[in-house]
mmCIF file of the C-alpha atoms, coordinates in Angstrom:
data_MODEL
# 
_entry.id   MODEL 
# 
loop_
_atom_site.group_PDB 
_atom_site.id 
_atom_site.type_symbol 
_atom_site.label_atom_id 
_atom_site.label_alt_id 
_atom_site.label_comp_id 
_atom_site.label_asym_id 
_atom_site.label_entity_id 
_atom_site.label_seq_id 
_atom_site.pdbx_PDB_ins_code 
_atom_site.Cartn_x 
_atom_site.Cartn_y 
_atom_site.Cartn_z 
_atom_site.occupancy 
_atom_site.B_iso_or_equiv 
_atom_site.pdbx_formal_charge 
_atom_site.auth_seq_id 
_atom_site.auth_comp_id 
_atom_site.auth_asym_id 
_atom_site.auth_atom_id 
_atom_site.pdbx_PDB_model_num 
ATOM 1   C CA . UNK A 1 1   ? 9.586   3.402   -27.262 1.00 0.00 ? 1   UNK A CA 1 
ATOM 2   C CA . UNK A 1 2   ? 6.964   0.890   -27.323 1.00 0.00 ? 2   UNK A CA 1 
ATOM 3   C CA . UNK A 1 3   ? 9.260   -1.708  -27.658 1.00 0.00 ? 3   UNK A CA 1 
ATOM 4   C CA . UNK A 1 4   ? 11.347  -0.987  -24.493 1.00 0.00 ? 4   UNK A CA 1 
ATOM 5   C CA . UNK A 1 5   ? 7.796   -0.553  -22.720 1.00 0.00 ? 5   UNK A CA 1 
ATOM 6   C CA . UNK A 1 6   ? 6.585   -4.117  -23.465 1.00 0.00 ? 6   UNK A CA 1 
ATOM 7   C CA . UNK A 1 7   ? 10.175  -5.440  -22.865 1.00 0.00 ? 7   UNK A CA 1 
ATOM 8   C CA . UNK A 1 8   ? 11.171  -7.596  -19.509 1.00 0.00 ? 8   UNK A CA 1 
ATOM 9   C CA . UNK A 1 9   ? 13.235  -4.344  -18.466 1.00 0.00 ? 9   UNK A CA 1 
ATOM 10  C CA . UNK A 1 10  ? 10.473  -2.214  -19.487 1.00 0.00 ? 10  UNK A CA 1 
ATOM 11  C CA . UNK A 1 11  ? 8.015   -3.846  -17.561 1.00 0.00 ? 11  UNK A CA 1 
ATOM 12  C CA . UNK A 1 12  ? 10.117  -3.737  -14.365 1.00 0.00 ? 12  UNK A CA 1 
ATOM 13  C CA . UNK A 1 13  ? 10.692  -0.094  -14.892 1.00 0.00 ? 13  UNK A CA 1 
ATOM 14  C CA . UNK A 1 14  ? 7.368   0.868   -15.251 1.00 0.00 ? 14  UNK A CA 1 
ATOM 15  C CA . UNK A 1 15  ? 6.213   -1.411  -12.110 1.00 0.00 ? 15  UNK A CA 1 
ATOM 16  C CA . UNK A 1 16  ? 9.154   0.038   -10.193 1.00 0.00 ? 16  UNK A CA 1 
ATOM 17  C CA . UNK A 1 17  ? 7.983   3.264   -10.713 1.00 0.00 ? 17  UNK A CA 1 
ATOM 18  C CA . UNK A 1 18  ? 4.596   2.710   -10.049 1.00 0.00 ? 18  UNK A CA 1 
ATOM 19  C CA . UNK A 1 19  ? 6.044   0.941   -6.812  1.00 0.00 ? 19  UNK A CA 1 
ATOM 20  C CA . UNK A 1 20  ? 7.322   4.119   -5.577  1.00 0.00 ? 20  UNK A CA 1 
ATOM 21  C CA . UNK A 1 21  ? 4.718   6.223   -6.436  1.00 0.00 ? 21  UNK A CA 1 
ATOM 22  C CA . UNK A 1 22  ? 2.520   4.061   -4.417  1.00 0.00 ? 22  UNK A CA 1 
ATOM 23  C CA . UNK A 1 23  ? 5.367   4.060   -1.197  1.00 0.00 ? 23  UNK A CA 1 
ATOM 24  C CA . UNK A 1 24  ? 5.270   7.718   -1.074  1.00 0.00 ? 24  UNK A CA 1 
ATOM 25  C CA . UNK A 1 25  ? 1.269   7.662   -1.439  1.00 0.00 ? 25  UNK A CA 1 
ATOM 26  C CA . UNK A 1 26  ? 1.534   5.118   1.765   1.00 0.00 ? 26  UNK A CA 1 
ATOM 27  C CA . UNK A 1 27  ? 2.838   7.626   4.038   1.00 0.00 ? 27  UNK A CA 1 
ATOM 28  C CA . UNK A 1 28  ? 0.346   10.220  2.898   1.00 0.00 ? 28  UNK A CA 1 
ATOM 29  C CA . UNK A 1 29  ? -2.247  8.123   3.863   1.00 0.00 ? 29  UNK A CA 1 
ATOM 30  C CA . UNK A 1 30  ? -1.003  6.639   7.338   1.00 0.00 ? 30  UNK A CA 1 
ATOM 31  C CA . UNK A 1 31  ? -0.468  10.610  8.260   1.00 0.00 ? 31  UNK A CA 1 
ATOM 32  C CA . UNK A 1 32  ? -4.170  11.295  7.597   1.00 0.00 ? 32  UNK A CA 1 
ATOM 33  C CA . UNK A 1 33  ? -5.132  8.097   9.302   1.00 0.00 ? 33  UNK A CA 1 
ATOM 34  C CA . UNK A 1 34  ? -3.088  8.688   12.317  1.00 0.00 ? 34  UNK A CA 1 
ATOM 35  C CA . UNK A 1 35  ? -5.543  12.303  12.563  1.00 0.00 ? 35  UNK A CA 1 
ATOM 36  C CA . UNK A 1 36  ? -8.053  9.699   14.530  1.00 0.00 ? 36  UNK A CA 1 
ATOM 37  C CA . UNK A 1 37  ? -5.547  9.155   17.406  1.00 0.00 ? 37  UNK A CA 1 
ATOM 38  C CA . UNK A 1 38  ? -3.950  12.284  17.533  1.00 0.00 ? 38  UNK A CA 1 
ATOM 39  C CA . UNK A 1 39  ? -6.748  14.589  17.810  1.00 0.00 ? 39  UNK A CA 1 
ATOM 40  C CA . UNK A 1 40  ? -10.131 13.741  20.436  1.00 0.00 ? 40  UNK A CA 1 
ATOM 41  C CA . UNK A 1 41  ? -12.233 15.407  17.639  1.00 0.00 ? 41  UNK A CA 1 
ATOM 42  C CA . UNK A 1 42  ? -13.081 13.003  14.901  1.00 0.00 ? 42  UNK A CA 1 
ATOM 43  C CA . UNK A 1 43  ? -13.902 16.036  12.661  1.00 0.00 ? 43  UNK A CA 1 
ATOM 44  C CA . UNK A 1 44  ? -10.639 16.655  12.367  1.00 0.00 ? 44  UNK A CA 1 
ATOM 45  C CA . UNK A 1 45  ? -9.762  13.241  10.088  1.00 0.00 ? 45  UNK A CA 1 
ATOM 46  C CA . UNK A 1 46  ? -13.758 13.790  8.872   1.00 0.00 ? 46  UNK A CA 1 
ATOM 47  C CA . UNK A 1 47  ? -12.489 17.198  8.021   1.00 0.00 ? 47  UNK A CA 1 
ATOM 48  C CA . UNK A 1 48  ? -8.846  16.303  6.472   1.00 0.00 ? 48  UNK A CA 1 
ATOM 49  C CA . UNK A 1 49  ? -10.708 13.550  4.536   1.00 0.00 ? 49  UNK A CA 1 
ATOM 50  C CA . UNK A 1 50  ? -13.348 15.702  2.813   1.00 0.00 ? 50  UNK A CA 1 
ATOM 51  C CA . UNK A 1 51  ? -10.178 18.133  1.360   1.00 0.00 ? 51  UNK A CA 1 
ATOM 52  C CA . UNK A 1 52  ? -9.001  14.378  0.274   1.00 0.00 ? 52  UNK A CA 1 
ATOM 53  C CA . UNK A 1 53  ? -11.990 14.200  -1.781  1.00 0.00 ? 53  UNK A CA 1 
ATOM 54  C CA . UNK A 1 54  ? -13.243 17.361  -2.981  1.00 0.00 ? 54  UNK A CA 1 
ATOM 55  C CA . UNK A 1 55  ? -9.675  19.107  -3.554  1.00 0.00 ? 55  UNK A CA 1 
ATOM 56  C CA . UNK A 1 56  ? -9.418  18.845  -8.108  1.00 0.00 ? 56  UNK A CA 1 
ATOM 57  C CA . UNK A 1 57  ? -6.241  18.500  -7.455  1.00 0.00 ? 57  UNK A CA 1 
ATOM 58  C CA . UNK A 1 58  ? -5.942  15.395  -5.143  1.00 0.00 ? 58  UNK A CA 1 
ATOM 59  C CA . UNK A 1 59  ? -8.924  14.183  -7.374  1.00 0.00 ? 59  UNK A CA 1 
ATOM 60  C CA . UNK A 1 60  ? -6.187  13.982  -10.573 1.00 0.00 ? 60  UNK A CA 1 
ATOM 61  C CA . UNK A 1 61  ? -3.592  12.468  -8.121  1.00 0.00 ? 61  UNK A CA 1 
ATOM 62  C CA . UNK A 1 62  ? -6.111  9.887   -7.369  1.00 0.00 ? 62  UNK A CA 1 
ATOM 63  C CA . UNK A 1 63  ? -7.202  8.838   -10.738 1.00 0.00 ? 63  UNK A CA 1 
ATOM 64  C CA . UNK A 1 64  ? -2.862  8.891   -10.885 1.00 0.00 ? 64  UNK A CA 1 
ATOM 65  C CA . UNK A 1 65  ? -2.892  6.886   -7.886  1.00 0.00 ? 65  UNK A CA 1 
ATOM 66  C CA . UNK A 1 66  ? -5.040  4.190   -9.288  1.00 0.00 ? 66  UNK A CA 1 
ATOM 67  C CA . UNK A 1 67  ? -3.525  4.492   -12.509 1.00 0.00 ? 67  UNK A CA 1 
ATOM 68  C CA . UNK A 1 68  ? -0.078  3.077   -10.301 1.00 0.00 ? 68  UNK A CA 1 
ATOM 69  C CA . UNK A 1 69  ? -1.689  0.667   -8.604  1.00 0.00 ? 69  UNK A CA 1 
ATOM 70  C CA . UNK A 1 70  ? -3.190  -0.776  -11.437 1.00 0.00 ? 70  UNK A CA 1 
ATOM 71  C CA . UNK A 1 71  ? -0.646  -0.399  -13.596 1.00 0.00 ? 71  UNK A CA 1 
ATOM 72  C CA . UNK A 1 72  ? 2.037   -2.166  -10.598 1.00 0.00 ? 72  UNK A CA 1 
ATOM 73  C CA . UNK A 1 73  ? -0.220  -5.050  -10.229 1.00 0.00 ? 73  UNK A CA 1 
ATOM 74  C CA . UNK A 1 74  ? -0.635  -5.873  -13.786 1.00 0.00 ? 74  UNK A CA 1 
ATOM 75  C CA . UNK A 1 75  ? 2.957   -5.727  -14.663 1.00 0.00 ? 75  UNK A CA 1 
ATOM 76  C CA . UNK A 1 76  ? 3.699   -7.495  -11.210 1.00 0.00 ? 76  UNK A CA 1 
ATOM 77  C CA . UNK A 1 77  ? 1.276   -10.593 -12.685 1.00 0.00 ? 77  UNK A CA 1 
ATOM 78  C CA . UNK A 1 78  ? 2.749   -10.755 -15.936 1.00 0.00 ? 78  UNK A CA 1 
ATOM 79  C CA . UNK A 1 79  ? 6.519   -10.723 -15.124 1.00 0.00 ? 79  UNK A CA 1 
ATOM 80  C CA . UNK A 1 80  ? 5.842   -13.674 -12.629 1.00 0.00 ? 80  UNK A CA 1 
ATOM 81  C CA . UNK A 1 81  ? 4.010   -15.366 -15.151 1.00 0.00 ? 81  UNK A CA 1 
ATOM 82  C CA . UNK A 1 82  ? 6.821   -14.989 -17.222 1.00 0.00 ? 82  UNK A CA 1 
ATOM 83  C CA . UNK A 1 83  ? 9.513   -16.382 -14.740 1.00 0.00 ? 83  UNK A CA 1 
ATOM 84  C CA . UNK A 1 84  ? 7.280   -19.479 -13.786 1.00 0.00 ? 84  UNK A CA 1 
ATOM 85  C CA . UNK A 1 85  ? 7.337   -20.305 -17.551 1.00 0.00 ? 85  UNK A CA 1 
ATOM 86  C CA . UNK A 1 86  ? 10.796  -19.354 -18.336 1.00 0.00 ? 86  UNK A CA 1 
ATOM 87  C CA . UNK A 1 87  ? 12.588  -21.183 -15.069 1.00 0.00 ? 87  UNK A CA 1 
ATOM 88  C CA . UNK A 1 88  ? 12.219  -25.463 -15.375 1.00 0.00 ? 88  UNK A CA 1 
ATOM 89  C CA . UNK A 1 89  ? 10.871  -26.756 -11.765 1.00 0.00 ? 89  UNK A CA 1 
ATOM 90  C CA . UNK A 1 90  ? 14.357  -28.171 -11.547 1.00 0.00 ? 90  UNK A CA 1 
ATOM 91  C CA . UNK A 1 91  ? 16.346  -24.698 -11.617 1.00 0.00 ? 91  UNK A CA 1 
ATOM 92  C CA . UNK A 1 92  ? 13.971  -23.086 -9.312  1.00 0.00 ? 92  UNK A CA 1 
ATOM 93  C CA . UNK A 1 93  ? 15.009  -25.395 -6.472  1.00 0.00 ? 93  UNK A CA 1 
ATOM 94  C CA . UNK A 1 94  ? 18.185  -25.552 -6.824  1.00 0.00 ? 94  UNK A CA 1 
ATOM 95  C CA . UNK A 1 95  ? 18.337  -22.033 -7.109  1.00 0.00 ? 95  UNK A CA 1 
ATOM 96  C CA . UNK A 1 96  ? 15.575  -21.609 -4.255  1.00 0.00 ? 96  UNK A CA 1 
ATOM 97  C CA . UNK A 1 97  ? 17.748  -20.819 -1.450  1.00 0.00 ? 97  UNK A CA 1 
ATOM 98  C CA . UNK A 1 98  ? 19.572  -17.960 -3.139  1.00 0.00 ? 98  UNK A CA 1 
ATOM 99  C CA . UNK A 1 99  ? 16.798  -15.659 -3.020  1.00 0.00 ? 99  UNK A CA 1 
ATOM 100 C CA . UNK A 1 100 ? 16.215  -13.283 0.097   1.00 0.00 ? 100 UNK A CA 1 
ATOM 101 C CA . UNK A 1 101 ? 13.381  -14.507 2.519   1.00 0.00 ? 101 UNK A CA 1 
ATOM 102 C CA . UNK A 1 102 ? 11.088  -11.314 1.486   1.00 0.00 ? 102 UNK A CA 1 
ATOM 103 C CA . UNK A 1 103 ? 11.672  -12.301 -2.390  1.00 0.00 ? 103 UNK A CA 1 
ATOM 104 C CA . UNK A 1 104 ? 10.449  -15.731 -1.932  1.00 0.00 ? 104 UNK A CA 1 
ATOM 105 C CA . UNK A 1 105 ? 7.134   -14.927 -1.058  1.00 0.00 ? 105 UNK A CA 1 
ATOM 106 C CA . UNK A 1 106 ? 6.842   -11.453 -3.061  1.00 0.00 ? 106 UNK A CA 1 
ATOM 107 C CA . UNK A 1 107 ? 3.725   -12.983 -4.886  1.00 0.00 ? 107 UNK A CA 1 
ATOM 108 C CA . UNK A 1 108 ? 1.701   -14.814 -1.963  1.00 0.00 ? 108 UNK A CA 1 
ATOM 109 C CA . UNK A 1 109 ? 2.462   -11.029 -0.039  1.00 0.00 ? 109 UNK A CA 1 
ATOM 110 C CA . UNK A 1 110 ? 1.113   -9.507  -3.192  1.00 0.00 ? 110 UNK A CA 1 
ATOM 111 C CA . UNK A 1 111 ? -1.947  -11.408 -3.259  1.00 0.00 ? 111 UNK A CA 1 
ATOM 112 C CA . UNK A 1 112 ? -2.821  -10.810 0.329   1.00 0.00 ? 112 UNK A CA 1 
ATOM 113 C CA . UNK A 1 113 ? -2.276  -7.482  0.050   1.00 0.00 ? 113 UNK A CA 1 
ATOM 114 C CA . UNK A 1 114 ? -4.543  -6.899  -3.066  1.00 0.00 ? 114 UNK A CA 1 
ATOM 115 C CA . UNK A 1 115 ? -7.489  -9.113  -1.034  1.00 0.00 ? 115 UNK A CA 1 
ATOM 116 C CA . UNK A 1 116 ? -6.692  -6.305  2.026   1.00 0.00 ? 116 UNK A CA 1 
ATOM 117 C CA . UNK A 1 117 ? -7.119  -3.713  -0.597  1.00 0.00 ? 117 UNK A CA 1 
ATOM 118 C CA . UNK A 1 118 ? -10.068 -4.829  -2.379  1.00 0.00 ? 118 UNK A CA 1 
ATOM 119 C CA . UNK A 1 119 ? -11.765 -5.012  1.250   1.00 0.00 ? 119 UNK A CA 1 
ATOM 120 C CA . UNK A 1 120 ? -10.865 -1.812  2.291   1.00 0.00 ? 120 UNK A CA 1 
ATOM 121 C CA . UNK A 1 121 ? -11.717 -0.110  -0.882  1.00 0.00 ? 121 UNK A CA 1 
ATOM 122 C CA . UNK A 1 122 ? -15.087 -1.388  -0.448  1.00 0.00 ? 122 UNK A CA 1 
ATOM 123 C CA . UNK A 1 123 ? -15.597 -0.599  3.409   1.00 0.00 ? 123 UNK A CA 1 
ATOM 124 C CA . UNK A 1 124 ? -14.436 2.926   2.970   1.00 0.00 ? 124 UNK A CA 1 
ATOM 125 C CA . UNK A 1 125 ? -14.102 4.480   -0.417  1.00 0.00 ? 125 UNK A CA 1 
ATOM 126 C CA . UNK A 1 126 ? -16.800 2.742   -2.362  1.00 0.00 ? 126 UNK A CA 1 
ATOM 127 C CA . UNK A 1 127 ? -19.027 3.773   0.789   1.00 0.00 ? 127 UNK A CA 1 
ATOM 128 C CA . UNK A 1 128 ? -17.890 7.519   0.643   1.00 0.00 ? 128 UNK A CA 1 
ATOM 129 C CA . UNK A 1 129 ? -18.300 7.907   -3.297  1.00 0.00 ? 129 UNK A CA 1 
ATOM 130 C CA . UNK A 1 130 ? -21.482 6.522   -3.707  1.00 0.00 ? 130 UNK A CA 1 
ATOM 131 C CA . UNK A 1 131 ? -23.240 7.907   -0.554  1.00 0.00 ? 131 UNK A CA 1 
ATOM 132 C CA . UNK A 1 132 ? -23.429 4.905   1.765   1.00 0.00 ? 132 UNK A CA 1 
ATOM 133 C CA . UNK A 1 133 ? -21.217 6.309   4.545   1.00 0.00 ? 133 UNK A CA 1 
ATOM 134 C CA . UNK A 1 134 ? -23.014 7.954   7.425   1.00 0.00 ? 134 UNK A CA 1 
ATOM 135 C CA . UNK A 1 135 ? -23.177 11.822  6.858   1.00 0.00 ? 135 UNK A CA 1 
ATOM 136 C CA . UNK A 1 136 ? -22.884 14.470  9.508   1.00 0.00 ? 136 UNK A CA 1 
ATOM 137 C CA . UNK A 1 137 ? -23.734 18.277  8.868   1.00 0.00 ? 137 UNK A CA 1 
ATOM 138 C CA . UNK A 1 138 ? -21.194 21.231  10.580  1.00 0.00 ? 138 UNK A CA 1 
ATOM 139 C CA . UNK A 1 139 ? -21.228 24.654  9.736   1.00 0.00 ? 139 UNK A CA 1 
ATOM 140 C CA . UNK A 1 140 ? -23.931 23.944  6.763   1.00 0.00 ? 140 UNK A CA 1 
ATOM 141 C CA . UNK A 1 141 ? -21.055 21.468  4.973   1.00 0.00 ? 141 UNK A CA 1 
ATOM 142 C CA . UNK A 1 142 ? -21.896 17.396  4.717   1.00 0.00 ? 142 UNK A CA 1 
ATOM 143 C CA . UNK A 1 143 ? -19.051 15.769  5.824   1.00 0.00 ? 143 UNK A CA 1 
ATOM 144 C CA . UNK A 1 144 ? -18.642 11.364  5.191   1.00 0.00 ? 144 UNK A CA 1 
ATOM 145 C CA . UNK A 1 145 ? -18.421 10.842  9.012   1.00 0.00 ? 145 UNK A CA 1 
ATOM 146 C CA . UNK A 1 146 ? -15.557 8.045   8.267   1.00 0.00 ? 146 UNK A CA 1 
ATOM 147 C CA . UNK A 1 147 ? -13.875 8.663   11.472  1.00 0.00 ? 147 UNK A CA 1 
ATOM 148 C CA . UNK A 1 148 ? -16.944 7.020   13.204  1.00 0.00 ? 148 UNK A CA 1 
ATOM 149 C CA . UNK A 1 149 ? -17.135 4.277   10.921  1.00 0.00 ? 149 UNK A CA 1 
ATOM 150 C CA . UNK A 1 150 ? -12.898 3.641   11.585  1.00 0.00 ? 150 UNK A CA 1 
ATOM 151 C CA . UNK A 1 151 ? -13.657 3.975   15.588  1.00 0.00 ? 151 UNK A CA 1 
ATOM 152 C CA . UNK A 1 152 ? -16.472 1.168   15.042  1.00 0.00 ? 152 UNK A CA 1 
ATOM 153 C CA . UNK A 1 153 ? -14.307 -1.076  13.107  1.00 0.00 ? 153 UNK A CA 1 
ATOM 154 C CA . UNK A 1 154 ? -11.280 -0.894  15.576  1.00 0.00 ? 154 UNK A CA 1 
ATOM 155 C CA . UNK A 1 155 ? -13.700 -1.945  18.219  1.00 0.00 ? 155 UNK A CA 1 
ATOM 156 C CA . UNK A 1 156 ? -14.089 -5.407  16.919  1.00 0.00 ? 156 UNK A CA 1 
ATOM 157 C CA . UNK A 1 157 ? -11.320 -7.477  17.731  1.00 0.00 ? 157 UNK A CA 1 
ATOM 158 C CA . UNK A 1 158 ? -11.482 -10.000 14.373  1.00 0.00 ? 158 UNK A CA 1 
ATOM 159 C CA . UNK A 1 159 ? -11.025 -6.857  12.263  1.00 0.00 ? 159 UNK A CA 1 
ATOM 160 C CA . UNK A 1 160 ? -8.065  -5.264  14.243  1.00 0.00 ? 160 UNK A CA 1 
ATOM 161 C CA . UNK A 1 161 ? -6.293  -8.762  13.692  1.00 0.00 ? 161 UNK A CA 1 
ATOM 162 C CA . UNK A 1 162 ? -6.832  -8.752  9.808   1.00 0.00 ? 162 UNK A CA 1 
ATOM 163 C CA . UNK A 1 163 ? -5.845  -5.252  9.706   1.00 0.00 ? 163 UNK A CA 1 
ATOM 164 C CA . UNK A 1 164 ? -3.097  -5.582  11.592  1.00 0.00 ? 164 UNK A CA 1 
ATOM 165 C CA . UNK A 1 165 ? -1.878  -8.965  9.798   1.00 0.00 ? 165 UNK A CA 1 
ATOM 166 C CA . UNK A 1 166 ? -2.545  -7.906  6.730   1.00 0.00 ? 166 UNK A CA 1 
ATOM 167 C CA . UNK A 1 167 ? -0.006  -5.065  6.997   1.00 0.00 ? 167 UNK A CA 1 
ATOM 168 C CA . UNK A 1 168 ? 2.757   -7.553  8.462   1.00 0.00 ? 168 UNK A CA 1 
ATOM 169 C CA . UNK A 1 169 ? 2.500   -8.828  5.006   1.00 0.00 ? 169 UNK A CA 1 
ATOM 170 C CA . UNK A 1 170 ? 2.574   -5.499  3.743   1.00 0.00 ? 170 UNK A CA 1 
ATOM 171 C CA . UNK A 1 171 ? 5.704   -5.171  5.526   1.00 0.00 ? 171 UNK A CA 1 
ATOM 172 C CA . UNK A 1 172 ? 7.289   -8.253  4.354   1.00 0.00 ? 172 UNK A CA 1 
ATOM 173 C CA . UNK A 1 173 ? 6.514   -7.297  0.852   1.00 0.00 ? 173 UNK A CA 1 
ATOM 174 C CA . UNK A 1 174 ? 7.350   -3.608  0.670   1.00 0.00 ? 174 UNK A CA 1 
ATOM 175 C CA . UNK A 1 175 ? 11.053  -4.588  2.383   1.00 0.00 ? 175 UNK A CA 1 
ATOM 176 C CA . UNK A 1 176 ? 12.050  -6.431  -0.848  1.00 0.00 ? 176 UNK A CA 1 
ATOM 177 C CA . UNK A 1 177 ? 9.872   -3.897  -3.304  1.00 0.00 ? 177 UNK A CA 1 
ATOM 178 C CA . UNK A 1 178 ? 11.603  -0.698  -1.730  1.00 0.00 ? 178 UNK A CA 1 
ATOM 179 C CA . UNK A 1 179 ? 15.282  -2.442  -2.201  1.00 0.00 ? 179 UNK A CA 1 
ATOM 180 C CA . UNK A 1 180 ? 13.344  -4.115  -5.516  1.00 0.00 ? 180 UNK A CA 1 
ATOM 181 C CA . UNK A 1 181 ? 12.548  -0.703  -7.293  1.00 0.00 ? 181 UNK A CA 1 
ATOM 182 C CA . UNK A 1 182 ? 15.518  0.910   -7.060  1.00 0.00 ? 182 UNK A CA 1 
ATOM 183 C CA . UNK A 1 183 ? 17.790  -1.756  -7.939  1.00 0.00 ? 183 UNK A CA 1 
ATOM 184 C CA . UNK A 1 184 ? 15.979  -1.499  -11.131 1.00 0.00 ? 184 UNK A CA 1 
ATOM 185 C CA . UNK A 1 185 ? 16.623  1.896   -11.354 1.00 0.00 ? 185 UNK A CA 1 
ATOM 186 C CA . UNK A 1 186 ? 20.464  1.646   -11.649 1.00 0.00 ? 186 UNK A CA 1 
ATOM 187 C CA . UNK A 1 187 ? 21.580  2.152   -7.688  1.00 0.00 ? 187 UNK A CA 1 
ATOM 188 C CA . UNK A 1 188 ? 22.711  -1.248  -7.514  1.00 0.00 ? 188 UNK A CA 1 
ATOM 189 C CA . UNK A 1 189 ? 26.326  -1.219  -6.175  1.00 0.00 ? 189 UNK A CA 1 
ATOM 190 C CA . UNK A 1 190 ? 28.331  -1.391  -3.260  1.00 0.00 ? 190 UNK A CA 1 
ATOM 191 C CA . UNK A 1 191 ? 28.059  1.899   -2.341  1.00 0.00 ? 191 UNK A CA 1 
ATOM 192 C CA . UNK A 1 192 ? 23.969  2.329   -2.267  1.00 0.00 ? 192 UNK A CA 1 
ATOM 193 C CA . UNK A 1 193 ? 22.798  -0.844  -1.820  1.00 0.00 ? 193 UNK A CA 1 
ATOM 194 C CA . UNK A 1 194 ? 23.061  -0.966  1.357   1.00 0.00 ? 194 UNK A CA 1 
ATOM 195 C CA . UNK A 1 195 ? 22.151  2.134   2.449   1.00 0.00 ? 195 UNK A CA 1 
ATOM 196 C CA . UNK A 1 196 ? 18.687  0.858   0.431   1.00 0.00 ? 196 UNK A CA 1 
ATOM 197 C CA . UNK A 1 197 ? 18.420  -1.870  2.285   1.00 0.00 ? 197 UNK A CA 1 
ATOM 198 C CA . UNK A 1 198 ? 18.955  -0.057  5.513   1.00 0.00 ? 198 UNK A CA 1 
ATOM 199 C CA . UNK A 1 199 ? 15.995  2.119   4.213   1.00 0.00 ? 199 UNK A CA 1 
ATOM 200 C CA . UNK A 1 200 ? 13.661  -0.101  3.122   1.00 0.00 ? 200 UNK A CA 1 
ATOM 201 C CA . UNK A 1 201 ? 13.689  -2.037  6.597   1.00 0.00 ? 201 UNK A CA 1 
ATOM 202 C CA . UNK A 1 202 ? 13.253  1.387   8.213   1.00 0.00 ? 202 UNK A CA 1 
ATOM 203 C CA . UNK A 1 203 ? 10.295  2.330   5.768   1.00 0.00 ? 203 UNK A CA 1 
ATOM 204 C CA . UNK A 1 204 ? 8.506   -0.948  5.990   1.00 0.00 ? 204 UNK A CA 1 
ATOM 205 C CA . UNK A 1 205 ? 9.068   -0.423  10.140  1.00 0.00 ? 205 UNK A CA 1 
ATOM 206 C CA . UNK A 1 206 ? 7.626   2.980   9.806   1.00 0.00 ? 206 UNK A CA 1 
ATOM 207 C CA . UNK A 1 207 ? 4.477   1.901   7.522   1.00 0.00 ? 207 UNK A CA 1 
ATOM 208 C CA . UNK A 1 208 ? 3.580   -1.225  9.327   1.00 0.00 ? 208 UNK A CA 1 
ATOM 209 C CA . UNK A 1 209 ? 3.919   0.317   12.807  1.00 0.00 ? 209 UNK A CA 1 
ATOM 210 C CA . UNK A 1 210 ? 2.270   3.894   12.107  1.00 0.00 ? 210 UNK A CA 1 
ATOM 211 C CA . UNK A 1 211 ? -0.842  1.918   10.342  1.00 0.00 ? 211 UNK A CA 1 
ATOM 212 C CA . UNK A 1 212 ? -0.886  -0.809  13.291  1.00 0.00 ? 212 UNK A CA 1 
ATOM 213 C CA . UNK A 1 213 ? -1.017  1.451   16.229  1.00 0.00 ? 213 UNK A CA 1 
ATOM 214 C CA . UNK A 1 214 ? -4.159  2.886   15.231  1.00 0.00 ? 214 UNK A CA 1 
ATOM 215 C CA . UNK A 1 215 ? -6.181  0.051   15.639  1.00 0.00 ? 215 UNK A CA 1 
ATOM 216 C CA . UNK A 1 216 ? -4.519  -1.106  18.827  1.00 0.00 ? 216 UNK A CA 1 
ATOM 217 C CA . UNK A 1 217 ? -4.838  2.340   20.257  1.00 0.00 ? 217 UNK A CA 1 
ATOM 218 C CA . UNK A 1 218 ? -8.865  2.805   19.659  1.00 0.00 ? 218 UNK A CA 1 
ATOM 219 C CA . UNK A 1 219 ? -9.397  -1.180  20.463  1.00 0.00 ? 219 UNK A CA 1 
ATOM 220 C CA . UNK A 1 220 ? -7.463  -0.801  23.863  1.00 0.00 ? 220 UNK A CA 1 
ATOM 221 C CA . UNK A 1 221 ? -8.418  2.954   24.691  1.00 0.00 ? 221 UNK A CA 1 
# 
């Protein structure tokens, strides 16, 4: 067992799985998000977001959650490691223009993605676990008052473009990952592949417009 785990195919299994845990977490999230738009009352996402929080059993999924994304980028690292050492700088150009457009760039995606997340983390969750968010009081419960803090930030223009840019490369790099992860899992044939393909365009579509129209809607309105 712990051979096929620390194996090239093992690796890829494990990040592909990991990979789609963290796709269907992605749509969680942009549903709860899109609470600030939908609804006039911010206590409604203030609300939704406190369940997120307190709920034991979305605490578990999150530890889970972070388990995947820790456990996706680490094996992400370490198989392209092992390609740039394995391929001579010869064969990778002459093999360059085989690979998709998405796969090309899978890494410099990645690592924009991770410095998105690492901001994020710390403008929003860090804030809310260790009591630096603004608070409000309803009904004799404290609730984070994030929804304020998400109308502030979509206010400023410079942030809207990061945000916004920063899931265009989200995009780019879940549209090979989606078609990515379940090649690895065996539905790699003419008959699913592209169906898969036809998905993962229409997921990465969904994700990068659902989480982009929130900013553009609050900045604008």
């Amino acid at each position: 067992m712990s051979g096929i785990l620390t194996s090239s195919i093992g690796k890829k299994l494990l990040m592909s799985l990991a990979g789609i845990f963290l796709i269907t977490f992605l749509l969680v999230h942009m549903g709860i998000n899109l609470l600030v738009i939908i609804f006039e009352d911010p206590m409604v996402y203030n609300k939704a977001a406190h369940f997120m929080s307190s709920n034991i059993l979305i605490k578990i999924f999150e530890i889970v959650l972070f388990g995947g994304l820790l456990l996706h980028v680490i094996y992400a690292l370490i198989l392209q490691i092992q390609n740039w050492i394995a391929r001579p700088r010869r064969y990778n150009k002459a093999n360059y223009a085989n690979t998709s457009f998405f796969s090309k760039f899978m890494i410099h995606t990645a690592v924009i993605t991770l410095i998105f997340l690492v901001i994020h983390f710390l403008d929003f969750y860090i804030k809310a676990k260790f009591g630096h968010a603004a608070e409000i009081i309803v009904d004799g419960v404290v609730y984070h008052d994030l929804a304020s803090e998400i109308l502030d930030k979509f206010k400023m223009l410079p942030f809207v473009i990061f945000y916004i840019a920063a899931f265009i490369f989200l995009g780019f790099h879940l549209t090979h990952g989606f078609q990515s992860a379940f090649k690895t899992l065996g539905l790699d044939n003419k008959k699913y592949t592209p169906v898969i393909q036809v998905l993962a365009i229409i997921y990465s579509t969904v994700v990068v417009a659902g989480y982009s129209i929130i900013p553009v809607i609050i900045y604008f309105l």
